[in-house]
C-alpha positions as CSV (number, residue, x, y, z in Angstrom):
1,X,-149.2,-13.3,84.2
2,X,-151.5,-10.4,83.8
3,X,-153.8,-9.0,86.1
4,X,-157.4,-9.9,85.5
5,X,-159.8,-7.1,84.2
6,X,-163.1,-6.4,84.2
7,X,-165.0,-5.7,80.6
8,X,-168.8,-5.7,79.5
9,X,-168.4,-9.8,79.0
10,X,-167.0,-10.0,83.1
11,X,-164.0,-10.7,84.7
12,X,-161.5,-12.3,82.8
13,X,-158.9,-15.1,83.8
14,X,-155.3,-14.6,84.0
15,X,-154.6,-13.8,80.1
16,X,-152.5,-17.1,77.8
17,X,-149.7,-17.0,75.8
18,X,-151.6,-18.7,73.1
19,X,-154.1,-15.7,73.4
20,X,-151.1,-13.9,72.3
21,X,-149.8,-15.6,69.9
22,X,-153.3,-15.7,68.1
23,X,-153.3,-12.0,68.2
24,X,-150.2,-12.9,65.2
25,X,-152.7,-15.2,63.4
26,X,-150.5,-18.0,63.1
27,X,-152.4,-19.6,60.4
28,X,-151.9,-17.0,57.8
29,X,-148.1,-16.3,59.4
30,X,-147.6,-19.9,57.9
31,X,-148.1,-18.7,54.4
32,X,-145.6,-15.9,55.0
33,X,-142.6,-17.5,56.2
34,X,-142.8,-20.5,53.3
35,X,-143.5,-17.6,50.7
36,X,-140.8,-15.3,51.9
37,X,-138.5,-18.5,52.7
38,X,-139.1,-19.3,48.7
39,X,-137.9,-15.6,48.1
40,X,-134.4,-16.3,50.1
41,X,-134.0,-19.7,48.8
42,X,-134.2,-18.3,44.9
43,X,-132.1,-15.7,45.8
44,X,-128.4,-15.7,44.8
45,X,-126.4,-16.0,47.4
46,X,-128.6,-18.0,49.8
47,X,-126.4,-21.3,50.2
48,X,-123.6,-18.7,51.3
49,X,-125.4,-17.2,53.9
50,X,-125.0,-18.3,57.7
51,X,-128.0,-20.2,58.7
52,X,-128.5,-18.2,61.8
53,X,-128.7,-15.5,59.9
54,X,-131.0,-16.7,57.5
55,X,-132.8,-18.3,60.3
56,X,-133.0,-14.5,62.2
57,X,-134.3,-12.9,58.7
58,X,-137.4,-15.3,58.6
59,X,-138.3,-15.2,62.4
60,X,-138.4,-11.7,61.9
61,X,-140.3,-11.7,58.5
62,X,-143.0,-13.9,60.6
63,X,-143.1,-11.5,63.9
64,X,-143.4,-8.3,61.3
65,X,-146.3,-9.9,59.6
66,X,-147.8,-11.3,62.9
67,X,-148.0,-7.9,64.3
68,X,-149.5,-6.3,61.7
69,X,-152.2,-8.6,62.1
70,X,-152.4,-7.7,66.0
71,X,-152.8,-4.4,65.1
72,X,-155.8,-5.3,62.5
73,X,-157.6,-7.3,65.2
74,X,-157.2,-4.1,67.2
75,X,-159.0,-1.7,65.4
76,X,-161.1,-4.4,63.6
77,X,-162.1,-5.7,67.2
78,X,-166.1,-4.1,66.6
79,X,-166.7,-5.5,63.2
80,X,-165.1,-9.3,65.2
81,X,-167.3,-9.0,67.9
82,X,-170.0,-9.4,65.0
83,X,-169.0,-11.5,62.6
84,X,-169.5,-15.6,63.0
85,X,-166.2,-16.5,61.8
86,X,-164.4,-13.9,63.8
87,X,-165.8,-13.7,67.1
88,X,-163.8,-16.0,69.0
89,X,-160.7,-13.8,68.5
90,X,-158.7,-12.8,71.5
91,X,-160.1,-9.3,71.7
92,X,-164.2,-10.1,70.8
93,X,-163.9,-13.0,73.1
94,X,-162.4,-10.8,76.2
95,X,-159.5,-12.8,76.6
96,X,-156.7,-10.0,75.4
97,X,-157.4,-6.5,76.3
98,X,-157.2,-3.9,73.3
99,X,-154.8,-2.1,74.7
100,X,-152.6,-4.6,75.6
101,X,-152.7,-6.2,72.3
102,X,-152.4,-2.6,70.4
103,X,-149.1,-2.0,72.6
104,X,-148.0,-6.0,72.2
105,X,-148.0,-5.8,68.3
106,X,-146.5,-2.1,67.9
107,X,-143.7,-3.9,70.4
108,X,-143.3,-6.7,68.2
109,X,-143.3,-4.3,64.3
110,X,-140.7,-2.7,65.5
111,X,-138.8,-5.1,66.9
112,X,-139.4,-7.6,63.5
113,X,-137.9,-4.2,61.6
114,X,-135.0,-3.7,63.9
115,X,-134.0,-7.7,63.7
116,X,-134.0,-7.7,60.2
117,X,-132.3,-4.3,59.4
118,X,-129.3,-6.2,61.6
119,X,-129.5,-9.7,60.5
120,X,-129.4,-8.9,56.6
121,X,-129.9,-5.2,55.7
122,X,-132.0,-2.1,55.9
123,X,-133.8,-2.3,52.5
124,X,-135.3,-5.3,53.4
125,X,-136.0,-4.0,56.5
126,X,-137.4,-0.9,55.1
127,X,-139.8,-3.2,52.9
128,X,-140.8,-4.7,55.9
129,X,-141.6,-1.6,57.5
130,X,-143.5,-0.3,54.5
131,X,-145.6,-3.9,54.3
132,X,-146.5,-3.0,57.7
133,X,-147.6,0.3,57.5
134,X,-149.4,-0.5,54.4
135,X,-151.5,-4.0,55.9
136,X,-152.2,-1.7,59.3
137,X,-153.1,1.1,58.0
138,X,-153.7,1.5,54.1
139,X,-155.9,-1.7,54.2
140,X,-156.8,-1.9,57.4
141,X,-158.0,1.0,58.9
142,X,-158.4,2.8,55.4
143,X,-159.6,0.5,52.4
144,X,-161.3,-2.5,54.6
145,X,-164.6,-0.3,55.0
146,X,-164.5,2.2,52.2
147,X,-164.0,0.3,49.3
148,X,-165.5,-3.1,47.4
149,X,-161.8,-3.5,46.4
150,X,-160.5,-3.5,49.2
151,X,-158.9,-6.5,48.8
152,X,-157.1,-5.8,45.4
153,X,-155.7,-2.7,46.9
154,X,-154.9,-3.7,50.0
155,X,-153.7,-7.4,48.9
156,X,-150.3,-5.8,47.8
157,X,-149.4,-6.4,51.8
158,X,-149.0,-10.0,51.4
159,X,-147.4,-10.4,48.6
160,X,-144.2,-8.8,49.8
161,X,-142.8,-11.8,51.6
162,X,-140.8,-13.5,48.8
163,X,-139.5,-9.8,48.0
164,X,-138.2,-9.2,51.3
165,X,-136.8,-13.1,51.3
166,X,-134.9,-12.5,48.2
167,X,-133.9,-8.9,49.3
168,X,-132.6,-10.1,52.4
169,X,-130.1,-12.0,51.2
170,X,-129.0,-10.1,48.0
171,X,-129.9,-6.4,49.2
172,X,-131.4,-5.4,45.9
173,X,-134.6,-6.0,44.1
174,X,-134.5,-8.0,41.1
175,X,-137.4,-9.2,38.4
176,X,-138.1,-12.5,40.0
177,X,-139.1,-11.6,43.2
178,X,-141.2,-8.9,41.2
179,X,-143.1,-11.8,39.4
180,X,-143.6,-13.8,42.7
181,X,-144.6,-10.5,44.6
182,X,-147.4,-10.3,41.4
183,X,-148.4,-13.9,41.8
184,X,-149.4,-13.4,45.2
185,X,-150.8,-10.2,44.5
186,X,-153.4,-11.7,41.5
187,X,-153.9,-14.6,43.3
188,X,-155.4,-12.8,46.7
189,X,-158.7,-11.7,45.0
190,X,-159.9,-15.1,43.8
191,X,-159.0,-16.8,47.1
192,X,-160.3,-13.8,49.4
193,X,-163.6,-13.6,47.6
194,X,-163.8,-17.5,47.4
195,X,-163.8,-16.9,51.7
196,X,-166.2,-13.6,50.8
197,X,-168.8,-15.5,49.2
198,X,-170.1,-18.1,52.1
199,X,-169.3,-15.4,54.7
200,X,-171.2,-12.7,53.0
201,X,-174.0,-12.3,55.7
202,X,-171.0,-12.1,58.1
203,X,-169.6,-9.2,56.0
204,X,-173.4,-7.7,55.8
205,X,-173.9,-7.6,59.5
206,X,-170.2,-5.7,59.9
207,X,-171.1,-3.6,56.8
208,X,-167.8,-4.4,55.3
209,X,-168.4,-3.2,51.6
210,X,-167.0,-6.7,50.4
211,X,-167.6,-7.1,46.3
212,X,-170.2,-10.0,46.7
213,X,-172.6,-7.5,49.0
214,X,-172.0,-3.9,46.6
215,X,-171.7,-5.7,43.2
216,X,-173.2,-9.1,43.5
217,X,-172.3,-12.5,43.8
218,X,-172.3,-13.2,39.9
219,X,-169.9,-10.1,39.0
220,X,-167.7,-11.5,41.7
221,X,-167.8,-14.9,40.0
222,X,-166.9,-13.2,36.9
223,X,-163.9,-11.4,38.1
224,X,-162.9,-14.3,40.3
225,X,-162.0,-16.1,36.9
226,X,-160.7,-13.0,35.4
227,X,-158.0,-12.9,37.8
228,X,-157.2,-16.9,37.8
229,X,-156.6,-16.2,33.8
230,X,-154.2,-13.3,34.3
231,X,-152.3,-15.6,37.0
232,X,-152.1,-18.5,33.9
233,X,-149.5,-15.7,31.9
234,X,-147.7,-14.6,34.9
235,X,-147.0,-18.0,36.3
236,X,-145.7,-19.1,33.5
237,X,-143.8,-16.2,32.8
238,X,-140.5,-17.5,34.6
239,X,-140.0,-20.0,32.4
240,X,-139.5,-17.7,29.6
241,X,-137.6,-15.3,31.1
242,X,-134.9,-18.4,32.0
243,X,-135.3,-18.3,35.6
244,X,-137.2,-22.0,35.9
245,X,-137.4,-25.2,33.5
246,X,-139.9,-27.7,32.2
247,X,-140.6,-29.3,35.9
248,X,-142.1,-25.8,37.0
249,X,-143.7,-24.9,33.8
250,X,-146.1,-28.0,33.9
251,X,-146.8,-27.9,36.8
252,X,-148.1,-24.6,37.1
253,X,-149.5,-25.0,34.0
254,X,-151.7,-28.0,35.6
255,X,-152.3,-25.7,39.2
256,X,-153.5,-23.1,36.8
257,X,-155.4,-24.7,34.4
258,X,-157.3,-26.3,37.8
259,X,-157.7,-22.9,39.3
260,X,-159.4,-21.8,36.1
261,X,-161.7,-24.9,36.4
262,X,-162.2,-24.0,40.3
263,X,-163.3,-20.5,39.5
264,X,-165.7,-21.8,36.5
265,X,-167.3,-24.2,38.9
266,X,-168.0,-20.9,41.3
267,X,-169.7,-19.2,38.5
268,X,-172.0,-21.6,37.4
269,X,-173.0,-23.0,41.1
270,X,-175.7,-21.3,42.2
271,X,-174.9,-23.0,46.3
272,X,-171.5,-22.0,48.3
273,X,-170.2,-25.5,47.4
274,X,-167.4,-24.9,45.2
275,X,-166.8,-21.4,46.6
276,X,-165.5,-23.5,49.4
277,X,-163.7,-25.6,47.6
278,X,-162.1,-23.0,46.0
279,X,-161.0,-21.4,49.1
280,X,-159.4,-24.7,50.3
281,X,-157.9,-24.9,46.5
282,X,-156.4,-21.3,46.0
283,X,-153.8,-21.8,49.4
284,X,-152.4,-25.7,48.3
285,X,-152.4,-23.8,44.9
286,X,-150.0,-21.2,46.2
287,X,-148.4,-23.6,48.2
288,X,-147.5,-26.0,45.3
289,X,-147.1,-23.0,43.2
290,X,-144.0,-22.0,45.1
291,X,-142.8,-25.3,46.0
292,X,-142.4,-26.0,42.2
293,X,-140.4,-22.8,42.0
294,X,-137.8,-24.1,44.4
295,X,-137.6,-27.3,42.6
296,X,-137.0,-26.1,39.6
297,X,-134.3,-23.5,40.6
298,X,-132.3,-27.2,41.6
């Protein structure tokens, strides 16, 4: 165990593992591994590949996008320490030193990069890498307090998974992973500003320029639905391009059509009601989403 320290909040008990392992945020690590598990599933190739190695690839997928969310609670550990929703984090809450959880996540990048570069191949390793970089330091420590779209921008990070599934096991890039990386990628502003709306006086009292606090709550609304009516084309689009069959197509056709209805819902409530609903929607949404794509690849 770990030596206590003293901080401004006292002395602080022998640090957890699970302190640690929250430093990953295991919640949103969940989404990564099913999404970039979908990726290598699609992929051709996958039912030839050793399952320790397919096995190693996700692990390390999950520890690479784990640490680059240890190394946004690191620098974001001021605007935690304010927010409601945030402040019970490892670092606000005293219970993981900064330094030791800047120095525990850079550990565990590099070792996520290195793991997969020798359990598949360096391209998807290199995509890792990038994702990385991009989440810690585009997004994080660039975007997140500059910009009212910081999300869209910075959203690219976490759509990479199913690429880097797919490219692990094939070693190239191919269109469908492309259309699943742009799923993710329109579907993170709807369900991130969904989260923004109730927890806008959280975001005010960090002065993190989300859209509902620079442009207003209804021009949010309004491009909330915009983006769940681009994501109606796109998810539909691997049916015609031959890669799924009629199974998938209605069902995203129905997740869609009730993500449309979610975000009209938002727009004409004036309360946080359906902005929460929404929320909870948008990740079975994505969950289902990509579930139908692996049963219609059967």
């Amino acid at each position: 165990m770990a030596e206590t320290s003293s901080l401004d909040t006292g002395v602080i008990d022998d640090l957890n593992i699970k302190d640690y392992i929250q430093l990953l945020k295991p919640r949103v690590m969940t989404l990564v591994v099913f999404t970039g598990f979908v990726g290598m599933w699609l992929a051709p190739g996958f039912s030839d590949t050793h399952p320790v190695l397919a096995f190693l690839s996700i692990f390390a997928l999950a520890l690479g996008a784990g640490a680059a969310g240890g190394i946004n609670m690191w620098y974001d550990a001021d605007i935690d320490s304010v927010m409601k929703r945030t402040q019970n984090r490892p670092i606000p809450s005293g219970r993981v030193d900064k330094d030791s959880a800047l120095l525990f996540s850079v550990m565990c990048s590099v070792t996520a990069v290195l793991l997969l570069g020798l359990s598949s191949n360096w391209l998807a390793a290199g995509i890792l890498a990038f994702a990385n970089v991009f989440y810690s330091v585009f997004y994080t420590m660039i975007l997140k307090r500059r910009t009212p779209q910081n999300i869209v921008i910075g959203g690219a990070a976490g759509a990479f998974p199913p690429l880097i599934g797919w490219t692990a096991i094939t070693g190239s890039v191919d269109i469908y992973p492309l259309i699943m990386f742009a799923v993710i990628f329109f579907w993170t502003p709807p369900h991130f500003w969904a989260l923004s709306l109730y927890a806008s006086d959280d975001y005010e009292r960090a002065k993190v320029p989300m859209l509902p606090n620079v442009a207003g709550k209804l021009a949010t609304k309004i491009q909330m639905l915009l983006y769940t009516l681009l994501l109606l084309p796109l998810c539909l689009s691997p049916y015609f391009l031959g890669f799924t069959g009629i199974v998938y197509t209605a069902g995203a056709a129905i997740l869609n059509g009730l993500f449309i209805l979610s975000a009209i819902k938002v727009l004409n409530d004036g309360t946080d009601k359906h902005a929460k609903r929404m929320f909870a929607y948008s990740i079975f949404y994505l969950f289902a989403l990509f579930i139908l794509m692996m049963v219609g690849s059967i």
